[in-house]
Phi, psi and omega in degrees: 000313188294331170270005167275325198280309200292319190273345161302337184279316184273299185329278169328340171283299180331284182337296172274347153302312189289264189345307193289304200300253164022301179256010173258335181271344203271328195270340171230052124250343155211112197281166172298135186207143176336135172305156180310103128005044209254034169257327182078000188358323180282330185264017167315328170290336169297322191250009145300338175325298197254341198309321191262001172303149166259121164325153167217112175318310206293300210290303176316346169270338168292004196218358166238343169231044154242050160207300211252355196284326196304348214224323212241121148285166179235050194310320179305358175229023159111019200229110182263160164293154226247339167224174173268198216291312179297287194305340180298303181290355157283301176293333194234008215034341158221157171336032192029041242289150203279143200290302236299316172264000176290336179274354167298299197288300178294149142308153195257334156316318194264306167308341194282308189293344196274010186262291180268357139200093158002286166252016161262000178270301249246005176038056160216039195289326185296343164268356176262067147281139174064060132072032171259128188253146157323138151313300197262136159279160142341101184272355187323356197273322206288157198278132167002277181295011180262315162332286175323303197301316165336290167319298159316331204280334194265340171286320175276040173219339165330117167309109171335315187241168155200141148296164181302300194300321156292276213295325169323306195283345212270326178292323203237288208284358160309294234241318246229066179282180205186052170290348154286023098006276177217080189269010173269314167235021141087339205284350177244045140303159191276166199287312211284143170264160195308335179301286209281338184262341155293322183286340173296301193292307185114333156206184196268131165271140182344136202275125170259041186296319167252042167282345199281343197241009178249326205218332170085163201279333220301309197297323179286354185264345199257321201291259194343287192293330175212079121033290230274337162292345184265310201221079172327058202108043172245161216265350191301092204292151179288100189290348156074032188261151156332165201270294180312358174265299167318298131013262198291313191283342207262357181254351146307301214283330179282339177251034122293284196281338187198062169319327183229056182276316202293320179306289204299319191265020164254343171281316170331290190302301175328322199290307229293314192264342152282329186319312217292281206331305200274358176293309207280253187354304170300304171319299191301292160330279172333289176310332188275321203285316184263017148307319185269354181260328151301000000 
């Protein structure tokens, strides 16, 4: 019985450390913050304009690539890049993204606001002071419908499918390696080289091979879709991707970093029940040997 009163006594103690502790350190270390977003809400006004237009894909390829080609390649459509990885990222302080999949990644909403002005869609307007301009301009000249027409030619050149891993590099490896990915050739190093993507960012960003095991998806579901609920003024941009895109990266980042997440949470419970099984034996024992001695 007295091991019965000690282990009700340590359950209750647990009990009340995990409930009480626990979730007051857990609330100021990832304080509670709005849900992801992926309507974009703020940026309705940019994109009332153009939101009931219909795009005409063909004028949107005239119009992304006399405008957009000098900077971006689109290679599934014949357009390579006009420098390689190092030089881009001298000009432009990162790399640049490649066009082809953006209408995949993106929402036509978040693309339509990000045309006409980068770095208020992109919640990083607060590093361009003092005469510091976004690498890509402002498109704002351009007429509604012309924007939709844009919009159309990147929704329509887009790829149906993509792997987790394809959307991983085309969102994330500008800026991002995820070498433990591929720690043998390196091949998931970020596009930018580091030198030049700290002087963009202000410091060099996190390698994310283990994030998915640092901050967990609740935090990755909110951080990705808007930085600025997490980290007030970080230089990091609101990447603006779609919830299925979003997804796909953050289900990247799990079968990197935590690969054997399923194996682990089908093994909890089985442990949870030989402890009770061998607990019941340990008891059962105990009793039989200090029956004749009580």
């Amino acid at each position: 019985m007295r091991e019965l009163k000690i282990l009700a006594v340590v359950v209750a103690l647990t009990l009340i450390t995990y409930w009480g502790v626990e979730p007051y350190a857990h609330s100021q270390m990832h304080p509670h913050v709005a849900p992801a977003d992926f309507a974009f809400s703020d940026l309705k006004e940019n994109v009332a304009p153009v939101k009931d237009l219909k795009g005409n894909a063909a004028n949107g390829e005239t119009l992304v690539t006399s405008n957009c080609t000098a900077c971006h390649s689109i290679e599934s459509k014949g357009f390579p890049k006009i420098m390689d990885n190092v030089s881009a990222a001298a000009a432009y302080g990162v790399t640049p993204p490649d066009l082809g999949t953006a209408g995949k990644l993106y929402s036509a909403d978040y693309l339509a606001a990000f045309v006409q002005d980068p770095a208020t869609t992109s919640k990083v307007a607060h590093k361009y002071v003092d005469g510091k301009v976004h690498p890509m301009p402002s498109y704002n000249w351009l007429q509604p419908q012309e924007i939709a027409d844009v919009v159309a030619y990147l929704k329509d050149i887009a790829p149906k499918e993509m792997t987790n891993k394809e959307v991983f590099a085309d969102a994330c490896q500008r800026c991002h390696s995820i070498k433990y990915a591929d720690m043998k050739n390196g091949t998931m190093a970020a596009f930018t080289p580091n030198d030049d993507i700290k002087k963009y960012m202000g410091k060099l960003p996190p390698d994310l091979s283990q994030v998915i095991r640092s901050r967990g998806h609740e935090y990755l579901e909110t951080f990705i879709n808007n930085p600025q609920k997490h980290l007030e003024g970080t230089a990091m941009p609101r990447v603006g991707l779609t919830e299925e895109s979003q997804a796909q990266v953050i289900a990247y980042l799990e079968e990197v970093g935590d690969s054997k997440k399923a194996q682990r949470e089908e093994l909890g419970p089985k442990f949870l029940i030989y402890l009770v099984i061998f607990a019941i034996f340990g008891f059962l024992w105990k009793a039989s040997k200090w029956r004749d001695v009580h």
